[in-house]
C-alpha positions in Angstrom: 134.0 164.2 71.2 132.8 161.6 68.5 134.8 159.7 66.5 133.8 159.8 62.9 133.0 156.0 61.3 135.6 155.5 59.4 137.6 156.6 61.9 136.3 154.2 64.2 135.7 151.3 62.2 139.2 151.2 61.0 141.1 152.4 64.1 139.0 151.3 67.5 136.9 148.9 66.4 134.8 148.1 69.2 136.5 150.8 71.4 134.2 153.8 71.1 132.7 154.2 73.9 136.2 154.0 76.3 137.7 156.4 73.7 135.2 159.1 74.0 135.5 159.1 77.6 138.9 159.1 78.0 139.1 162.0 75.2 136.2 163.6 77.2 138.3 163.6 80.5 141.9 164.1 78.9 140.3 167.0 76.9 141.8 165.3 73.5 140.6 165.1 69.8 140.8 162.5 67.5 144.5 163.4 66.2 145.7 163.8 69.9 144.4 159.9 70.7 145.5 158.6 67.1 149.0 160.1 68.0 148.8 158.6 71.6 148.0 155.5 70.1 150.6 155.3 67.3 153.2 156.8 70.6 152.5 153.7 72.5 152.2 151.0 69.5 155.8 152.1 68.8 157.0 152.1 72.4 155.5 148.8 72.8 157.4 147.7 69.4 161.1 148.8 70.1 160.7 146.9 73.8 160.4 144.0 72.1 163.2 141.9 71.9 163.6 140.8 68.6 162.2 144.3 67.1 164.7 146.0 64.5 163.9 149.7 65.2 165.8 149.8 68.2 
C-alpha cells in the first residue's frame, strides 16, 4: 500500500515508510490506519487526567 501525498504530508509526516509496512503486514488501507490512528489518539485522550470526554 502507498499513502497518497496529501495523505502523508498532513497525517504521517515523516512516518511513511513504518506505515506502509505495518499496513503491508496488518493487510490494512489507508482508512483502516487513519481509523486506528484517530482509535488510539482518543484512547490516549480520555486516559488523561484532566481530559473532559470522559
Amino acid at each position: 500500500m502507498k499513502l497518497d501525498k496529501i495523505t502523508s504530508i498532513r497525517l504521517f509526516a515523516g512516518q511513511n515508510s513504518k506505515l506502509e509496512r505495518v499496513a503491508e503486514f496488518e493487510g490494512l488501507d489507508k482508512s483502516d490506519i487513519i481509523r486506528k490512528a484517530v482509535q488510539l489518539y482518543l484512547a490516549e485522550y480520555e486516559s488523561h487526567p484532566f481530559s473532559s470526554l470522559t
